[in-house]
C-alpha positions in Angstrom: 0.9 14.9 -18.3 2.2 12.7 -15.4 5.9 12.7 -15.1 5.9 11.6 -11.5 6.9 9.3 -9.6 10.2 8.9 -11.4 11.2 5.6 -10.8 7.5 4.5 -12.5 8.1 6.2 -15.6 11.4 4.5 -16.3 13.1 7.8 -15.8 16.2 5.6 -14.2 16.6 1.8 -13.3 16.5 0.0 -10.3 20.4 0.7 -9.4 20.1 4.5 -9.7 17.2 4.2 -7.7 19.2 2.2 -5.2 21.7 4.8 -5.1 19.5 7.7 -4.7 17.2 5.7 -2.0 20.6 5.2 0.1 21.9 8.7 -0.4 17.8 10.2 0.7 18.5 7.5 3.8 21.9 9.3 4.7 20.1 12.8 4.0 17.1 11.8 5.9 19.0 10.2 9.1 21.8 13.8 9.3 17.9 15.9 9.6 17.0 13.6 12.2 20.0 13.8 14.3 20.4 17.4 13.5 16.5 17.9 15.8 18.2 16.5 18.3 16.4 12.7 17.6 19.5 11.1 18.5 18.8 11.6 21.8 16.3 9.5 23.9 15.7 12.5 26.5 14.4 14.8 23.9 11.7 12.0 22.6 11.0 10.7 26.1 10.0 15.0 26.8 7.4 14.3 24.1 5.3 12.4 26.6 5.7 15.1 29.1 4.7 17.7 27.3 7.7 19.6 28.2 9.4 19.7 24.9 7.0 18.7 21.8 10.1 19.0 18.6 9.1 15.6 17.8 5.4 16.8 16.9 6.5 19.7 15.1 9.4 18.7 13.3 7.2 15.6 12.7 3.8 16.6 11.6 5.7 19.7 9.6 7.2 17.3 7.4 3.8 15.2 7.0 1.4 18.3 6.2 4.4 19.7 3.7 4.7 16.5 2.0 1.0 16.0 1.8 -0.1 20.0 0.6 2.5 19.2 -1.7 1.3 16.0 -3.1 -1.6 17.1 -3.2 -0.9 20.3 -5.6 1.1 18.2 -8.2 -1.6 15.5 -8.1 -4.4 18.2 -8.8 -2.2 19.5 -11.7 -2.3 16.2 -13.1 1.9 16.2 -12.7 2.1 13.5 -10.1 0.2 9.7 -11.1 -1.1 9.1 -7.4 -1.9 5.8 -8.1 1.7 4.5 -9.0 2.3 5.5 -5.4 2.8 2.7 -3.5 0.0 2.2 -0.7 0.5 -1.1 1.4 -2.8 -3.2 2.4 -4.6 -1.9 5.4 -5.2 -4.5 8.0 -7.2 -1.9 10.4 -7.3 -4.3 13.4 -3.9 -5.3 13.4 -2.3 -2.0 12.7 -4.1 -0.3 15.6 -2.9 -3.3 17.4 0.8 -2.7 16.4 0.4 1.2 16.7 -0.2 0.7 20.4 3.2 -1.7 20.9 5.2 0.7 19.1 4.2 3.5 21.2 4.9 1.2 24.1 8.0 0.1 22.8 8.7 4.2 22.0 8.0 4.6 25.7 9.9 2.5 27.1 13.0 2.4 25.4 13.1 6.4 24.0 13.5 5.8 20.6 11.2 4.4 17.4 13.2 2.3 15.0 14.6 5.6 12.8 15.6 7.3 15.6 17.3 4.3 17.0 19.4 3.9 13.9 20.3 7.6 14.3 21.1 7.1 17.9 23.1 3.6 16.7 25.1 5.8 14.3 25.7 8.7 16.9 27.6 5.7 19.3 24.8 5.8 21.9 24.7 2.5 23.4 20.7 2.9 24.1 20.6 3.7 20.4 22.1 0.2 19.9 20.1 -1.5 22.6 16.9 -0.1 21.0 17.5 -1.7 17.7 18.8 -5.1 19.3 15.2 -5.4 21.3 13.7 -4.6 17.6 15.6 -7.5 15.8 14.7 -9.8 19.0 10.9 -8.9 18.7 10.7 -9.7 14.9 12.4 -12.7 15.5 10.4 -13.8 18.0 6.8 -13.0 16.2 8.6 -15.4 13.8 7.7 -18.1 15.8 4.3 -17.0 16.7 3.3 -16.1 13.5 1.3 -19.4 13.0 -1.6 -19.1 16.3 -1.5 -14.8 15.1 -1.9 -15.6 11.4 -5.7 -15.4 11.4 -5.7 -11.8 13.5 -2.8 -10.6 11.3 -4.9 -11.0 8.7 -7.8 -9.9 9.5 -10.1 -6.2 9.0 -8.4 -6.3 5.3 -9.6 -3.4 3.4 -7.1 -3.4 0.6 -4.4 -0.8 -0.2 -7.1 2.3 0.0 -5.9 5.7 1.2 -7.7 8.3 3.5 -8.9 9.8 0.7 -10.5 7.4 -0.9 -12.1 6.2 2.5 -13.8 9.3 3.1 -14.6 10.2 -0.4 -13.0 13.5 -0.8 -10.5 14.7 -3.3 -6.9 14.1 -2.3 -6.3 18.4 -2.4 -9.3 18.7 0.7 -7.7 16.0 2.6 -4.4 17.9 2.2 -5.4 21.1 3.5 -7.5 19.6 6.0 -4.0 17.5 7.3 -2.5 21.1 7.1 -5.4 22.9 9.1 -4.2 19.9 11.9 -0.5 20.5 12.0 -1.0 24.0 12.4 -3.4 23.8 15.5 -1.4 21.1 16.5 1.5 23.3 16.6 0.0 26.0 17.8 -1.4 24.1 20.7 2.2 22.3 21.4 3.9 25.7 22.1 0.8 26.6 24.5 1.8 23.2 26.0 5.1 23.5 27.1 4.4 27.0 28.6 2.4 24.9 31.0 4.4 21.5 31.4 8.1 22.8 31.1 7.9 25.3 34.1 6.5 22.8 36.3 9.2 20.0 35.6 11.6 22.5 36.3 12.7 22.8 32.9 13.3 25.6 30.3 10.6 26.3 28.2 12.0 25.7 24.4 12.5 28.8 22.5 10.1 30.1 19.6 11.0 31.1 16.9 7.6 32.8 15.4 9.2 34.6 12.5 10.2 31.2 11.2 7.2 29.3 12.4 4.9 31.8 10.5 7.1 31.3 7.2 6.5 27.6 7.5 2.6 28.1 7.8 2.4 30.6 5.1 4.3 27.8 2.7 1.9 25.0 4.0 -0.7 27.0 3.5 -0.2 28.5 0.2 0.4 24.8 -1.4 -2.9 23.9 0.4 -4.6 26.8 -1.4 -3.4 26.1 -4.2 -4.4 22.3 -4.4 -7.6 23.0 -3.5 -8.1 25.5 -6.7 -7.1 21.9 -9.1 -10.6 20.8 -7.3 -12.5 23.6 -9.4 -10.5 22.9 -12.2 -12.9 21.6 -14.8 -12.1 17.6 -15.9 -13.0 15.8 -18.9 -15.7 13.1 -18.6 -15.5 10.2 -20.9 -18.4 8.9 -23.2 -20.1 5.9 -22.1 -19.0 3.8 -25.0 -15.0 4.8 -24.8 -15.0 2.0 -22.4 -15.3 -1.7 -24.3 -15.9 -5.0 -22.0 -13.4 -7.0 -22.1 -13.1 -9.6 -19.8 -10.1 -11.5 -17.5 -9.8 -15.2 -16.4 -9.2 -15.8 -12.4 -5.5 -17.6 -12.8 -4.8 -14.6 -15.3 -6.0 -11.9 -12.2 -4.2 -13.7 -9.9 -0.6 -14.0 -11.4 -1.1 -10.1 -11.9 -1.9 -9.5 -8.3 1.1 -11.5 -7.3 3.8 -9.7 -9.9 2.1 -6.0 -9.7 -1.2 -5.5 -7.8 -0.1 -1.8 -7.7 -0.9 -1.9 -11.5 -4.8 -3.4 -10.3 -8.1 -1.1 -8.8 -9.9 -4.3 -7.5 -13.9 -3.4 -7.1 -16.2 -5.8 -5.2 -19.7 -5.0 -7.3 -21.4 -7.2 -4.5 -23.4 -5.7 -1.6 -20.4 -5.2 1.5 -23.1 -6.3 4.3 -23.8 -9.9 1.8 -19.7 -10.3 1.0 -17.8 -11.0 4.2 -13.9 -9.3 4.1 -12.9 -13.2 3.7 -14.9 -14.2 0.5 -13.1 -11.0 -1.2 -10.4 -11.4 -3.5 -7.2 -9.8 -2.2 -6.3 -6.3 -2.4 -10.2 -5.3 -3.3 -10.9 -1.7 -2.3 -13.2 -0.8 0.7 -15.6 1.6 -0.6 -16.6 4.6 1.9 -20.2 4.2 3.5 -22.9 4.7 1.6 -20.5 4.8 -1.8 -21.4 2.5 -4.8 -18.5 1.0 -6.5 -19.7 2.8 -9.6 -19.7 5.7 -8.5 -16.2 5.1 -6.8 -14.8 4.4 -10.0 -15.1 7.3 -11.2 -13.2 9.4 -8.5 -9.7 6.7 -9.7 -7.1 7.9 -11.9 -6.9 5.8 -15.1 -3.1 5.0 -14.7 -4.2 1.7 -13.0 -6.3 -1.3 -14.9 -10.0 -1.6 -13.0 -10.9 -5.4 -12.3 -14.8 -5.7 -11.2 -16.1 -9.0 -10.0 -19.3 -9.6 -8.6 -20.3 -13.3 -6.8 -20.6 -14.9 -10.9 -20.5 -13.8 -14.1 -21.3 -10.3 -15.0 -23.2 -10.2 -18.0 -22.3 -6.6 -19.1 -20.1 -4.0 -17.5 -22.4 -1.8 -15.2 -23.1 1.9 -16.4 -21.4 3.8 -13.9 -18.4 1.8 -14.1 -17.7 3.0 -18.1 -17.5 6.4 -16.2 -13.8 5.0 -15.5 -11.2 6.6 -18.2 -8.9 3.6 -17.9 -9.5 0.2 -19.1 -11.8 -1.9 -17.4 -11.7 -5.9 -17.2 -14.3 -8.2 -15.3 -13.9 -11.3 -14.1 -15.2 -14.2 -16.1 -17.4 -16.4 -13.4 -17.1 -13.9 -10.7 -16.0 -14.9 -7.0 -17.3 -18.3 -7.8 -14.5 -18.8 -10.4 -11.9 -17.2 -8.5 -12.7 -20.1 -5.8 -12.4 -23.1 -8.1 -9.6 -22.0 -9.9 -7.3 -20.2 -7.4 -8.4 -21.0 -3.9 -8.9 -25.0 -4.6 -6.5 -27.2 -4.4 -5.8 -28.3 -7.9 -6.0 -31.9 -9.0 -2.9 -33.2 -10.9 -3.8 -34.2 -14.5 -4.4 -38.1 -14.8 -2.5 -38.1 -18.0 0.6 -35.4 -17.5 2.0 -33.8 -20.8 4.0 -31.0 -20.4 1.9 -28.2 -21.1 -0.3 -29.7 -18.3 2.4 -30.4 -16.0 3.3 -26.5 -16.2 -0.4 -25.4 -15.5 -0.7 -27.4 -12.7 2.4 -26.4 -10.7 1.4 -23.1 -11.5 -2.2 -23.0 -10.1 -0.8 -24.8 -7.4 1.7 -22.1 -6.6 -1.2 -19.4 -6.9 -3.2 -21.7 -4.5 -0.7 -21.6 -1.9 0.0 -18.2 -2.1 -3.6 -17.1 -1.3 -4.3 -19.8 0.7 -1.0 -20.8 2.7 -1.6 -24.5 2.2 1.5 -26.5 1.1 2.0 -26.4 -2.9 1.0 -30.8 -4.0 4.4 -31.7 -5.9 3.9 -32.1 -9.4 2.8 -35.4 -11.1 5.4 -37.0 -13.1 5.6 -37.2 -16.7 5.5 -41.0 -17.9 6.6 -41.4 -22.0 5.4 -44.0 -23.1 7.1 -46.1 -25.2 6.7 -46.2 -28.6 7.1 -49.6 -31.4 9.6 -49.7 -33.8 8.0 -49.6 -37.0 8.2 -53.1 -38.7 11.2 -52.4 -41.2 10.2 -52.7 -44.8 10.9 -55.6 -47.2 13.8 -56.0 -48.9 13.7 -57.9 -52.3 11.0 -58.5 -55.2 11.2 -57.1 -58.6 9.2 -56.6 -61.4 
């Protein structure tokens, strides 16, 4: 059974979590400054080869946290899904990638380090995290003529994994495999670049080093034996059609789309990343979205859509343990009832009033355009009754 993350499962609220984010930050930061990433000359030696702690110390932590998330997924005790991936933008990010590493050049430090170096009183430290507020503030005021790059090469909050097709355990020794040729291959490095910069090589320490494979390895080994593990396959009838309206889908992508597995049933080369609904999973080449389903953990709700309706839910898709909605009218309805502007109601009531300010929130939110304001309501007036006659008898 799941039991991870906590924070998911209602194990605390938001303020513990609070607390024990803050006191992780203050845990995380003392590690960082203990390495010695407090100081801007041992992350500018990166570059020169001549002291690589940031790569070790760095990728260690990575291929650790990934063998081990990868042997508590495969037991089925961590819910992968309720961890929280953010969109991938593959243009822009290897856009940004490239200034941070310029901005890492040039000033020493990334943003965490330069926090660490803040709190260690290094003035660099604080320079280095001045020039980062300065930047975001001014891509505030650029953000308008960047706003179609920013947004563009969307494939939706999809992990390596998931790209490749391959079981998150493989991916986790394969990250492991990496760090340790990687690490291998540092210490060869600075044998070479230290001596000729005139400075001391940085001492091994192989007895440690070895202990620290031989842990990364072992969880590796382990997640990889979940893989043979045998799983239970659901009948094709355990999953019922059932059915979700585009205003409904879109006030659930706004409050939770973490909650959501989006699937495009269309074909990729006919659907353009634009005419996809947000959040909508890139499937790997030459994967069906059937047969993607399949691979997803059932902790998440599966939304298909294809360009309209969708007469009956595909076979391969019933594969999927979870539940399974489609989208009633497809893209097509999505369009008209989320990405249109709405017209306001030519006789306003209340209840109409309401729906209308709040498809013309959702509009603006996936579109950007300014929200119409909301028609007024106009009571009419209504006659007094003509007042009954007094008198008569019998």
């Amino acid at each position: 059974m799941n039991v991870l993350p906590l924070y998911p499962h209602d194990v605390f609220g938001f303020p513990t979590g609070l607390l024990l984010g803050t006191l992780i930050g203050f845990a995380f930061g003392f590690v960082l400054e203990r390495a010695g990433f407090g100081n801007a000359k041992n992350l500018a030696a990166q570059f020169y080869l001549t002291d690589t702690r940031v790569l070790k110390v760095m990728f260690s932590a990575i291929a650790t946290a990934c063998a081990g998330i990868g042997l508590l997924s495969g037991f089925g005790v961590l819910d992968l899904s309720l961890l929280t991936v953010p969109e991938t933008f593959i243009g822009p990010h290897v856009v940004g990638g490239l200034l941070l590493g310029i901005g890492f050049i040039v000033s020493g430090y990334c943003p965490g380090t330069g926090v660490v170096a803040m709190a260690s009183g290094k003035w660099d430290g604080l320079m280095s995290i001045v020039g980062v507020m300065i930047g975001s503030l001014l891509f505030g005021f650029v953000y308008g003529p960047l706003e179609g790059f920013y947004k563009s090469g969307a494939m939706g909050s999809v992990t390596i994994a998931q790209a490749l097709g391959l079981p998150f355990p493989v991916l986790a020794a394969g990250v492991v495999l990496m760090a340790v040729g990687c690490f291998l291959g540092a210490e060869k490095l600075e044998t070479i670049f230290a001596p000729k910069a005139n400075k001391p090589v940085p001492a091994s320490q192989p007895v440690v080093r070895n202990r620290a494979f031989a842990a990364m390895g072992a969880f590796a080994v382990l997640g990889l034996v979940t893989v043979a593990l045998p799983t239970r396959v659901p009948a094709e009838t355990a999953t019922p059609l059932a059915r979700i309206g585009a205003v409904e889908l879109a006030q659930k992508i706004v409050a939770s789309p973490q909650d959501l597995w989006i699937l495009d049933l269309r074909d990729a080369k006919a659907a353009p990343a634009t005419e996809r609904i947000p959040g909508t999973v890139t499937l790997p080449e030459g994967t069906t979205a059937a047969k993607f389903a399949a691979t997803l953990p059932a902790t998440r709700t599966l939304v298909a859509y294809a360009q309209g309706d969708v007469p009956t839910l595909p076979e391969g898709l019933r594969a999927f343990p979870g539940e399974v909605l489609v989208l009633a009218g497809g893209f097509d309805a999505w369009k008209g009832a989320v990405l249109a502007v709405p017209q306001p109601p030519a006789d306003p009531t209340p209840v109409l009033i309401a729906e209308f300010r709040t498809k013309s929130a959702l509009s603006g939110y996936f579109t950007g355009a300014a929200a119409a304001p909301p028609p007024k309501l106009v009571v009419k007036a209504v006659a007094p009754s003509a007042a009954p006659k007094k008198g008569g008898g019998c």
